[in-house]
Phi, psi and omega in degrees: 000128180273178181314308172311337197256304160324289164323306175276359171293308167310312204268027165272315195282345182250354181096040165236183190245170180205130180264183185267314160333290188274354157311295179308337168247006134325278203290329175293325178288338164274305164342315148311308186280323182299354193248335193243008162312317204282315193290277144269168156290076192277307162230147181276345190272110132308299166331130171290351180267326199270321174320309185247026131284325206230006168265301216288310192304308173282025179244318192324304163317322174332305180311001189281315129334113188262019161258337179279310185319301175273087096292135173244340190248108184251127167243139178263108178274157178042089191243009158082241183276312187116036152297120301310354196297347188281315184283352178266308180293352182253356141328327183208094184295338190283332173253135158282123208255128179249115192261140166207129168232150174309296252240115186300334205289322174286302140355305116023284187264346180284328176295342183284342207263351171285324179290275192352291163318311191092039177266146184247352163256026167222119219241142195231132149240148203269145181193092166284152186323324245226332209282293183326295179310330169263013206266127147324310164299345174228026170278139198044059189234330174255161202286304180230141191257141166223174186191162183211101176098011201248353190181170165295172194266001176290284167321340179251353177288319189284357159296327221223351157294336191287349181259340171295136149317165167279109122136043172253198185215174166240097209254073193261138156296131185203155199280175217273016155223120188248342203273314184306305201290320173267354147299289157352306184266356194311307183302309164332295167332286164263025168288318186253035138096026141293126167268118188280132187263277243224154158245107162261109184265134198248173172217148203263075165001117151066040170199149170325331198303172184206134169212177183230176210225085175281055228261106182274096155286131181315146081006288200213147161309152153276094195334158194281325163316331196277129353306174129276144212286151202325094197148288146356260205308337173283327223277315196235073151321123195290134180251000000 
């Protein structure tokens, strides 16, 4: 099966649609990331079939969430590569997508790959999560926070609720033991005015993987303690 068919298969099975367009801008943002790989550090998947199973393919899946789907607003935390936030603005040009990362050299290259590309719906801030999450201009401010791989789930709520609106989600993608991580987390969750809705498992075209979809809804405001400052929150994940 080639890659378009995969691709298009994948955005069949969550209910989108996929295109020559949006193929075409894919496949240059993995040329990008495989070429500025030497430069920063993005990803260890290299390969172009594992490249787009398990990165284009497993963020395609997101959509798979009907929380990600009516969102008009996304901030992607720590995105890295630009993991998910990239395959979701260019899947759907209509939500506006917030890239935010620590690190300028990734901040760097996501604006080259936001030119490169043309997306007009997408805005990248240099941040840490913890910086971010207290800025007035982005606390509660989105419909949905998402994150994908960057932490554990104590540690990544306290990344990524504080940017959620009240009766919005937090949405992380995450690998196939899951069970732990929200025993851990459970508690974390609701300090920080979150609710667990849903679990979603998802599966990777022409591969084993099984992976999940985690969806929190705000509740409640997020107390004001909340993030706590840079450093904090990994060394002493809240329990």
């Amino acid at each position: 099966m080639s890659f378009y068919e995969l691709m298009e298969r994948a955005s069949q099975d969550v209910g989108m649609t996929f295109n020559e367009d949006k193929y075409n801008k894919f496949i240059k943002y993995m040329r990008l990331v495989q070429e500025w790989n030497e430069k920063v550090n993005l990803t260890a998947i290299l390969d172009d079939e594992e490249f787009v199973k398990k990165h284009f393919i497993d963020c395609i899946k997101i959509f798979k969430s009907n929380e990600i789907k009516s969102a008009k607003t996304i901030i992607d935390v720590g995105t890295g590569a630009g993991f998910p936030g990239l395959p979701i603005a260019i899947m759907d040009e209509n939500k506006k997508i917030t890239l935010l990362d620590s690190l300028n050299k990734r901040i760097n290259f996501l604006n080259l790959v936001v030119r490169e590309l043309g997306l007009t719906n997408v805005t990248t801030i240099h941040s840490r999560a913890e910086d971010g999450g207290k800025n007035r201009d982005l606390r509660e401010k989105f419909d949905i926070a998402t994150s994908r791989a960057v932490a554990n789930m104590a540690v990544l709520s306290e990344f990524c609720m504080p940017y959620v609106k009240k009766g919005g989600y937090f949405v992380a993608l995450k690998g196939p033991s899951i069970d732990e991580e929200l025993e851990n987390g459970s508690n974390a969750i609701k300090i920080l005015g979150g609710e667990l809705k849903e679990i979603i498992e998802i599966s990777i075209e022409e591969t084993d993987l099984k992976h999940n979809i985690v969806e929190v809804k705000k509740v409640k405001t997020c107390p004001k303690t909340y993030p706590r400052k840079a450093g904090t929150v990994n060394k002493k994940p809240l329990q």
